[in-house]
C-alpha positions in Angstrom: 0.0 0.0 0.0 3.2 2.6 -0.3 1.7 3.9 -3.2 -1.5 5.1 -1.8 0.6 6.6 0.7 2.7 7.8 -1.6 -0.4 9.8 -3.5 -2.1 10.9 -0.3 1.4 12.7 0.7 1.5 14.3 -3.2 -2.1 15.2 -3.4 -1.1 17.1 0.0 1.3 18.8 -1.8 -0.6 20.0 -4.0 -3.5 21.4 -2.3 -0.7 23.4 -1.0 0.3 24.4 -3.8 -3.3 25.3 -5.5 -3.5 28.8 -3.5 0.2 30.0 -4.5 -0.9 29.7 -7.9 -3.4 31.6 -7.9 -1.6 34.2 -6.4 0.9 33.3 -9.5 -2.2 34.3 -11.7 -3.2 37.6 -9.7 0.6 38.5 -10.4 -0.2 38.1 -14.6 1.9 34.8 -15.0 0.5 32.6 -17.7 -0.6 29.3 -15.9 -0.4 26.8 -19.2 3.7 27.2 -19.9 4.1 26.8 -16.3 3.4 22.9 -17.0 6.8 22.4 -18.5 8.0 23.2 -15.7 6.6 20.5 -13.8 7.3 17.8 -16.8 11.1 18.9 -16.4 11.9 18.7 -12.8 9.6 15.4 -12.6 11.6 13.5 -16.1 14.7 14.9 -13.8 14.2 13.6 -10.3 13.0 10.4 -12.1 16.3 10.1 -13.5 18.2 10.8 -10.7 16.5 9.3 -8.1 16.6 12.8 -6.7 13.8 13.3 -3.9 13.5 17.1 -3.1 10.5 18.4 -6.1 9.9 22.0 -7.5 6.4 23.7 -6.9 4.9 27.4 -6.6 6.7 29.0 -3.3 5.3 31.9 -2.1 8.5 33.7 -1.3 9.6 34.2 -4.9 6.0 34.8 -6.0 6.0 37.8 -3.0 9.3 38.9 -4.4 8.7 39.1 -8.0 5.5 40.7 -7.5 7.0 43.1 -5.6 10.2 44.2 -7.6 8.5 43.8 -11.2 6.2 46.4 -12.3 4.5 44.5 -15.0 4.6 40.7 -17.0 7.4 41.4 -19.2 9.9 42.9 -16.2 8.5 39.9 -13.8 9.1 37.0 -16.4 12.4 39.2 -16.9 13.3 38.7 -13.3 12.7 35.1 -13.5 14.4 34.5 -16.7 18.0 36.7 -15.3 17.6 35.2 -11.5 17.7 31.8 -13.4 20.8 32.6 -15.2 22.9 33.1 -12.7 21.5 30.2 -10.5 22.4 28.1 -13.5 26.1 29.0 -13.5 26.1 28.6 -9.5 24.4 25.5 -10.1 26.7 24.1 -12.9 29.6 25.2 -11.3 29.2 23.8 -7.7 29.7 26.7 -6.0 26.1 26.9 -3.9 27.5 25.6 -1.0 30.9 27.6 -1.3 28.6 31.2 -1.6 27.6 30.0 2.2 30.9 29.3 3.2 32.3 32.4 2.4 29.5 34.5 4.0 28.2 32.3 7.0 24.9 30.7 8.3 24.4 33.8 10.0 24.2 35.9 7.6 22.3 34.1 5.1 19.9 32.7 8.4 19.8 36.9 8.2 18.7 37.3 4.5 16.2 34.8 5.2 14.4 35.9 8.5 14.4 39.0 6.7 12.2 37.6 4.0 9.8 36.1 6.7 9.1 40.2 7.7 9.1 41.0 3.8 6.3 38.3 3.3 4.5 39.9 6.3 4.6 43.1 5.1 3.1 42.2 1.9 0.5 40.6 3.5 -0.6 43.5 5.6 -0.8 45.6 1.9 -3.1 42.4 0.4 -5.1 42.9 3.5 -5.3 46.8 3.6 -6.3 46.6 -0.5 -9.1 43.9 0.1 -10.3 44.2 3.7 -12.6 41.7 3.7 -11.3 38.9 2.1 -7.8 39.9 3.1 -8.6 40.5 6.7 -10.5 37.8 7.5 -7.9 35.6 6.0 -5.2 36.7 8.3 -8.2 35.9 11.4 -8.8 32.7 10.0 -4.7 31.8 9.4 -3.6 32.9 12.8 -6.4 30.8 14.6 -6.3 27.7 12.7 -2.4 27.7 12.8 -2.5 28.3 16.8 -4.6 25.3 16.9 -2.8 22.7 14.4 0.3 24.2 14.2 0.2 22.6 10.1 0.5 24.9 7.4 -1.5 22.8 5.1 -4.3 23.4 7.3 -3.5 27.2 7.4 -3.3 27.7 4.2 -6.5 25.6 3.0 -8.9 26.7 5.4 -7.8 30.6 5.5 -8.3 31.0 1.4 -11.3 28.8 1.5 -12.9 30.6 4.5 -11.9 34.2 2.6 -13.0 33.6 -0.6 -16.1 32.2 0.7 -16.7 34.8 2.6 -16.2 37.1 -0.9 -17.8 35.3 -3.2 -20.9 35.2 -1.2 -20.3 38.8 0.1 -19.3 40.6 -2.0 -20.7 38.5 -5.3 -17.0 38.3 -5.8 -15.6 37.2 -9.5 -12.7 38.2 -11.3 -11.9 38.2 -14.8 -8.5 37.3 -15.3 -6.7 38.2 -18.5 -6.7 36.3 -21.5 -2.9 35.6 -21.5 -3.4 34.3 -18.0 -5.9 31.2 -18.9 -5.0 30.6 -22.5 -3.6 27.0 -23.0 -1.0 28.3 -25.9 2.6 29.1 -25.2 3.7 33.1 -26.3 7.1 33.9 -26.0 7.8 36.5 -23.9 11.4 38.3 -24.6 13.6 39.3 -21.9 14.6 43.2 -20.9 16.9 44.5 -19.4 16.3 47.4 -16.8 17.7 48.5 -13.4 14.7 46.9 -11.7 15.2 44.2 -13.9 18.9 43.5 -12.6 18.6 44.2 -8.8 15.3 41.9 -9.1 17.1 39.1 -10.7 20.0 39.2 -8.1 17.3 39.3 -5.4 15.5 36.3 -6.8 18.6 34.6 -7.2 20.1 35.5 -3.5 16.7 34.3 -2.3 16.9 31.3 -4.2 20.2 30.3 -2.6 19.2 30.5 0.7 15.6 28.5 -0.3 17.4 25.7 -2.0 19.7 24.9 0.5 17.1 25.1 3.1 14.5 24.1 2.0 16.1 21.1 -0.2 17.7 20.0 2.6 15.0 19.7 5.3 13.4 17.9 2.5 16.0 15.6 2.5 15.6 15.3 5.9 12.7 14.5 6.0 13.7 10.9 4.1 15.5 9.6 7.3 18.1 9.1 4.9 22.0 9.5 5.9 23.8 11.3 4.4 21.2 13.8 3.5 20.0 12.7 0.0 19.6 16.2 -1.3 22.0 17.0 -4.0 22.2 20.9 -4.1 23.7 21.1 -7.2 20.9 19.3 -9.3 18.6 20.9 -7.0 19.6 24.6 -8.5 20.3 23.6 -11.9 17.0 21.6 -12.0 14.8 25.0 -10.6 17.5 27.5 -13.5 16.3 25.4 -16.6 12.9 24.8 -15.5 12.2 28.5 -14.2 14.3 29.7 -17.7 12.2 28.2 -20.1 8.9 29.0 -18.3 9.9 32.8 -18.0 10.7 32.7 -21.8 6.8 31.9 -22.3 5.4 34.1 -19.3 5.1 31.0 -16.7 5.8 31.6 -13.5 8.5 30.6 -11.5 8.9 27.0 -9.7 11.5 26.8 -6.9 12.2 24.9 -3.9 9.7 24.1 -1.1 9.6 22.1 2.1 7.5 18.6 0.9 5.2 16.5 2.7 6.7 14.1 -0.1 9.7 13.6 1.7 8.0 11.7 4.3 6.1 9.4 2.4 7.8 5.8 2.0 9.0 6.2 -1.5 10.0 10.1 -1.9 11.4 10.1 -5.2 8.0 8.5 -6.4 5.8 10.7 -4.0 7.1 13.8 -5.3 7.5 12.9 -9.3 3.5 11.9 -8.6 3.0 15.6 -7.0 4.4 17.4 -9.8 2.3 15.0 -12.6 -0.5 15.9 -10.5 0.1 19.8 -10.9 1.1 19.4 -14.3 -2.4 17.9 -15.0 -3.6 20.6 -13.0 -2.8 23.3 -14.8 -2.6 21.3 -18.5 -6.5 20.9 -18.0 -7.2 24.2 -16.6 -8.7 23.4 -13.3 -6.5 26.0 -12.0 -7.3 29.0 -14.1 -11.5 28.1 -13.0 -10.8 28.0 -9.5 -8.7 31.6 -9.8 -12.1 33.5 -11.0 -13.3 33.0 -7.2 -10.5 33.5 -5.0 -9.2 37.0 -4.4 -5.3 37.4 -4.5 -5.9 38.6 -0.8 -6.8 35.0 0.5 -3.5 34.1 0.4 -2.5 37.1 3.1 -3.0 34.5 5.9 -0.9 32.1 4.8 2.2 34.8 3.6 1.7 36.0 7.0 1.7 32.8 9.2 4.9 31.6 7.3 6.8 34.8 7.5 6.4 35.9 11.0 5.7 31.8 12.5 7.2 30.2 10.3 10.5 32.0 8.6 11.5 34.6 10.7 11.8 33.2 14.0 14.0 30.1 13.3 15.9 31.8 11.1 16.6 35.0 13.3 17.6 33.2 16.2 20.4 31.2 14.2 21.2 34.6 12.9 21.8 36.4 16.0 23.5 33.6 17.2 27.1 33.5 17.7 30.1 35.3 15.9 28.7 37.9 13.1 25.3 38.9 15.1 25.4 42.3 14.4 26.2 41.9 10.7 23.4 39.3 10.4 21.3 41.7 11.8 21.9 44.1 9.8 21.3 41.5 6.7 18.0 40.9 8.3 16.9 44.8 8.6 18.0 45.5 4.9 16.4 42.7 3.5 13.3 43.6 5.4 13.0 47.3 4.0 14.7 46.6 0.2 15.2 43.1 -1.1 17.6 40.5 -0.3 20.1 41.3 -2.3 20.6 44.3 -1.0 20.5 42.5 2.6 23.0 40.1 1.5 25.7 42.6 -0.2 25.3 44.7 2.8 26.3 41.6 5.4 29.3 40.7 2.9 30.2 44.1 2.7 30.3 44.5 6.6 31.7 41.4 7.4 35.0 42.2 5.2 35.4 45.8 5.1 34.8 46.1 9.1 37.7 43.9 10.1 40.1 45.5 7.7 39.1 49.0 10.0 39.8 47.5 13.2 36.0 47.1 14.2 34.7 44.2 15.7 31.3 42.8 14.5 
């Protein structure tokens, strides 16, 4: 009976996934191309054996959003924050990147994130009160009670879009490009915004794949940790490349329920099918019509501030390079994380050449 456990854990996976891609849609991605996606990373962990799947992740949906003003400079962002993961993929040098700056001050970059996320949902809940409001309600209570994210996330966007659609006779028309089941090529452009947003994306992305990947791999019970980082990142650069190029959004890293089920490498190859066949038939672009971008406040709430920050801020603070680390944290909190993260390197090299402790 693995393989029913095996499903149950993937079709977990991707109820979670569901509401972050609607909030992909409210951003202007095309669902459809987003597929490939899927098809790739799954034909890839199925011939690697490699356990740790892509899926819609919140943070680089928050990010994106945030940093791009429009499709073409979001899919942009994507396309250029891909590039460069490829190289770091491809070259092996994920894992030397940490090295060099320290747990702490990428644990900094990180909990930094978990207030960005919280910030944007306070602006999802300030634009659509209702739905956006009682999201957060709904979130905060059902995550004090089951402490499962899963459960947050499915019960605050159902409870908020109920609650809109019934209302507030709530139904949105989403752009063609959105729904359409074609593939448009999008090109690539190069801005200022387009540049710092990649670098954030891809400074983001760093962090997320080694800690998301590896708890993943945890996860497994396996020893040594089965994650290999390196396939990991080059895996999320192709996929996310080729989706950008035909306005998909991006798939990255996530922590999966699939690494718990008894055969993980099947569990999560059966989640991403799943999506795939969610999106390929169109289910998801139907269900998008009725839930407000704003449901998903709760949930970008609950995993910044419960989820993100505070692990991540105490291993930050902890130790040599606190103060740095906080100041990563702060930056990345009020810009973007690249910023955060060239502000810690800076600090931690340049201070010691001045005599200054940090």
């Amino acid at each position: 009976m693995h393989w029913l456990t095996d499903l149950l854990a993937a079709i977990g996976v991707v109820l979670n996934g569901i509401p972050q891609g609607i909030m992909a849609m409210s951003l202007g991605f095309a669902i459809f191309p987003t597929l490939f996606s899927f098809i790739f990373a799954s034909a890839v962990n199925g011939v690697f054996g490699a356990v740790a799947p892509l899926s819609f992740q919140a943070e680089s949906l928050a990010l994106t959003g945030k940093l791009g003003r429009d499709l073409r400079e979001r899919t942009s962002i994507i396309f250029g924050g891909s590039v460069i993961m490829l190289v770091i993929g491809v070259t092996g040098t994920l894992t030397k990147i940490v090295d060099i700056l320290g747990n702490n001050i990428m644990a900094g970059m990180m909990a930094g994130v978990g207030i960005m996320l919280a910030k944007i949902a306070l602006s999802l809940a300030q634009d659509q009160r209702l739905a956006g409001g009682l999201s957060i309600t709904i979130a905060i209570l059902v995550y004090l009670l089951t402490k499962d994210l899963v459960w947050t996330i499915v019960v605050s966007v159902i409870g908020s879009s109920l609650a809109a659609v019934f209302g507030q006779h709530y139904r949105a028309e989403l752009p063609a490009h959105v729904t359409a089941r074609r593939f448009v090529f999008t090109k690539p452009q190069v801005n200022v915004r387009v540049i710092r947003g990649a670098l954030s994306l891809a400074c983001l992305n760093i962090g997320a794949n080694i800690s998301y990947g590896l708890i993943t791999g945890q996860m497994t019970g396996q020893k040594p940790n089965p994650v290999n980082l390196n396939l990991l990142t080059g895996t999320q650069a192709i996929a996310d490349m080729g989706t950008s190029l035909l306005g998909g959004a991006p798939v990255e890293a996530i922590i999966s329920a699939t690494g718990s089920a008894p055969e993980p490498v099947v569990a999560g190859i059966m989640m991403m099918l799943l999506m795939a066949a969610v999106l390929a038939f169109g289910w998801l672009g139907k269900l998008g019509k009725y839930v407000p971008s704003a449901s998903i406040a709760g949930f970008l709430l609950i995993l910044g501030v419960a989820v993100i920050f505070p692990a991540n801020a105490a291993t930050a603070l902890h130790g040599a390079n606190g103060t740095v680390a906080a100041i990563t944290l702060v930056v990345t909190a009020i810009a973007d994380p690249f910023a955060g993260l060239l502000s810690g390197a800076v600090l931690k090299f340049v201070l010691p050449l001045l005599g200054l402790g940090v």
